[in-house]
N, C-alpha and C positions, 0 to 999 in steps of 0.2 A: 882411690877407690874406683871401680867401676861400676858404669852407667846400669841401670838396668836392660835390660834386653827389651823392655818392651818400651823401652825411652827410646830406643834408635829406630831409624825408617828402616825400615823392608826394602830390599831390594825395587818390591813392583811398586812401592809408591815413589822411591827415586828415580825409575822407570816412566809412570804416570806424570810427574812433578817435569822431566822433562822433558817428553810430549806436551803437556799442555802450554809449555813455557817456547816450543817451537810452534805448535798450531796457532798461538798469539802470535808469532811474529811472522808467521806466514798468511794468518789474515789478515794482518795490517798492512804486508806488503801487496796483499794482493789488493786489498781496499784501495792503497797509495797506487797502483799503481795503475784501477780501474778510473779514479780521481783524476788522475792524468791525461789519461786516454779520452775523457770525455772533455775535459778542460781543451783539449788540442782539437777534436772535432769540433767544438762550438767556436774554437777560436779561426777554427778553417768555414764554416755554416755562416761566420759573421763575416768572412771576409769575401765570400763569395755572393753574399746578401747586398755588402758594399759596390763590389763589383757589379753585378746585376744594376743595382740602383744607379751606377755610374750612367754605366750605360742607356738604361730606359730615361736617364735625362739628357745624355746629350743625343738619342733618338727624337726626343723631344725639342730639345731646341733647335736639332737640325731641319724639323717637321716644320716648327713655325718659323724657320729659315726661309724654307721654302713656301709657306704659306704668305709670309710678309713679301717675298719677291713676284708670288704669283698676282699677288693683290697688288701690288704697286704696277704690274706690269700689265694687269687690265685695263688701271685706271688710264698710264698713260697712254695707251693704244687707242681708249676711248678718246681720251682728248684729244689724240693726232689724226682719230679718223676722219671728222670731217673736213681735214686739211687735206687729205689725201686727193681727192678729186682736181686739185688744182697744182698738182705737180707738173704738170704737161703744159700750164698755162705763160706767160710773161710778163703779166699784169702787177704793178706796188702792192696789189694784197695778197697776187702770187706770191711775191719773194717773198713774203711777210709769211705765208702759210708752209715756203718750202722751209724758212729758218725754222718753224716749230718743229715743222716734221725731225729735221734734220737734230736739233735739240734732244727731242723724244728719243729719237735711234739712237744716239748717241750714249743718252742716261741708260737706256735698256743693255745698250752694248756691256756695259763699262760694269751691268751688273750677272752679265753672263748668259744674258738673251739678246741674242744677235735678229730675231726672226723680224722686228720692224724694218732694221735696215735692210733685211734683205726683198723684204715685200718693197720699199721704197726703191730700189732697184731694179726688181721687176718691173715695176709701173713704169718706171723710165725707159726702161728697153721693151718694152709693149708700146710705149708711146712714139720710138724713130719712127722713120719713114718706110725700113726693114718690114717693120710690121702693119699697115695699112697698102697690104698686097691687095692685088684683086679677091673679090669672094670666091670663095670653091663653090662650085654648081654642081658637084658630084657626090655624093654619100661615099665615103670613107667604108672602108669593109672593117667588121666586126676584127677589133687585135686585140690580145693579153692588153693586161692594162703596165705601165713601166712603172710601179709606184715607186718611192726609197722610201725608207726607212723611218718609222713615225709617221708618215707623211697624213697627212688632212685634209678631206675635201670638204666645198663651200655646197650645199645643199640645197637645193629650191622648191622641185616638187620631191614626192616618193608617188610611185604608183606602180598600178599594178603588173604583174608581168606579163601579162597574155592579151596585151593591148599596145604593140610596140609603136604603131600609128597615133595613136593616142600621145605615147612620151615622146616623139618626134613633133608634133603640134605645139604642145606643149614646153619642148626645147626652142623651135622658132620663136614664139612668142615669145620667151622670156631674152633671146638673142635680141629680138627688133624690141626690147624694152630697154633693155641694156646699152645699144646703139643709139636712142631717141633720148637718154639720160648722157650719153656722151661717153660712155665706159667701156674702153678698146678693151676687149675681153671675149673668151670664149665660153661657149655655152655645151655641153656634152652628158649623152646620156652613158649610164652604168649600170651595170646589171650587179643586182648581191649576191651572194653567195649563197646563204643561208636559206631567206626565203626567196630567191628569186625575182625580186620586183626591180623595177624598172628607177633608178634614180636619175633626176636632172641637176646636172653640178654646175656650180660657175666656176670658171677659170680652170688651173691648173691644181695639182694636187700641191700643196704647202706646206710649213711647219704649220706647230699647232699653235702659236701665236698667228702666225699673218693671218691664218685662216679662220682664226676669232675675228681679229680685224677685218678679213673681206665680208663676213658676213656680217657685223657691224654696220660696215657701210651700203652692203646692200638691205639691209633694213630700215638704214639712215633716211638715203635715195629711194625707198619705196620703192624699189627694184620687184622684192619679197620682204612680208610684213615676217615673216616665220621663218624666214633661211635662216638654217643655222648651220655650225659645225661640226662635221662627223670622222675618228680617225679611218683612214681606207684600209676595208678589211679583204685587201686583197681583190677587190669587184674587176669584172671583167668591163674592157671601155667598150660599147657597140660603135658609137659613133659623135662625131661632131659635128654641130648644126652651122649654117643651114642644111636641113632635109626636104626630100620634093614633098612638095605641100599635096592634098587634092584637089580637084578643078569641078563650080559648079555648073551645070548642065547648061546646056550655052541656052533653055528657055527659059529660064531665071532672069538676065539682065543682056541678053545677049552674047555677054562676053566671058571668058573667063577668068579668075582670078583666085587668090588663096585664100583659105578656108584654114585658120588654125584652129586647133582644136583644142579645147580649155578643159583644166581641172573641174 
């Protein structure tokens, strides 16, 4: 027997039927395969969140790498500076102060700060014979200053710039303080850059440990209550003391003699 006619599908509903049977499987796939693509960007978002994290920790432990060696490395500077003063000397509590020193440098070395030994060597070749030349009687002419690289100066006064007589004064004095404590060292002014004024340094330019350490010890020795350390921003050197002093008028005491001139 045959079907009725209106029992079998139409053309447009087998037409319809699969269309809807392909838009099904083409939104599943597009769903599958939008599913994917996010699965794979969170799994790239997590790994670069990893990464990041890696990193900002071992920024961090590198940080207080170096924060645990800079701390370690103050303290022993601190403890070796008051030994420092007696490197030049010969005396049983000389040796006894050069071993510490030498102790100090040694641990700092071994931790990738060479700057105590090499202040400890300084001192020692300040101290020959080499260097306890006669005094310069002359002013030095204003030169570029030679800094290297990092380098550090030990601080005393700052003043102003349009009083160069003044920081000359003020250079001698703290030279014939420095000399009266025992400290073969030199005393030099600098001019800044920036603003202009006049600085009085001790010694020579340094790293930036020894020059923690010299100023250290010149606040130790009451050299300067407030010297501290500053890196060299390049300042221009005018000169190194002694500078000629001025002379008071011979009706004052008769005679002449120098007149430094104070902060």
């Amino acid at each position: 027997m045959k079907e009725p006619a209106e029992s079998r599908p139409s053309s447009f509903e087998a037409v319809f039927a699969a269309y809807a049977v392909v838009a099904t499987f083409a939104l599943g796939y597009g769903y599958w395969r939008l599913a994917t693509r996010q699965n794979e960007q969170d799994a790239k978002i997590e790994q670069q969140r990893q990464e990041q994290q890696a990193a900002v920790t071992r920024l961090q432990r590198e940080a207080d790498d170096k924060r645990a060696t800079d701390d370690l490395e103050i303290q022993v500077i601190s403890l070796a500076s008051p030994h420092l003063s007696k490197l030049r000397e010969s005396s049983r509590e000389a040796a006894s102060s050069q071993r510490i020193v030498a102790a100090a440098a040694e641990l700092l070395s071994s931790k990738g700060r060479p700057a105590l030994a090499q202040m400890v060597e300084k001192i020692r070749t300040e101290s020959a014979p080499i260097a306890r030349s006669r005094p310069r009687t002359t002013v030095e002419e204003p030169v570029a200053s030679m800094t290297l690289p990092d380098a550090w100066l030990v601080l005393l006064a700052t003043l102003s710039g349009d009083d160069l007589k003044l920081a000359e004064g003020v250079a001698n004095e703290k030279l014939r303080a420095a000399k009266d404590l025992g400290t073969v060292s030199t005393v030099s002014i600098y001019k800044t850059r920036l603003r202009g004024r006049y600085v009085v340094v001790l010694g020579e330019p340094l790293g930036r440990s020894a020059a923690l350490a010299a100023a250290a010890e010149a606040r130790r020795r009451n050299l300067y209550a407030d010297a501290f350390a500053e890196p060299d921003g390049g300042w221009e050197l005018v000169g190194t003391a002694p500078f000629p002093t001025e002379t008071r008028s011979a009706s004052s005491n008769g005679d002449a003699d120098e007149t430094p001139l104070r902060l």
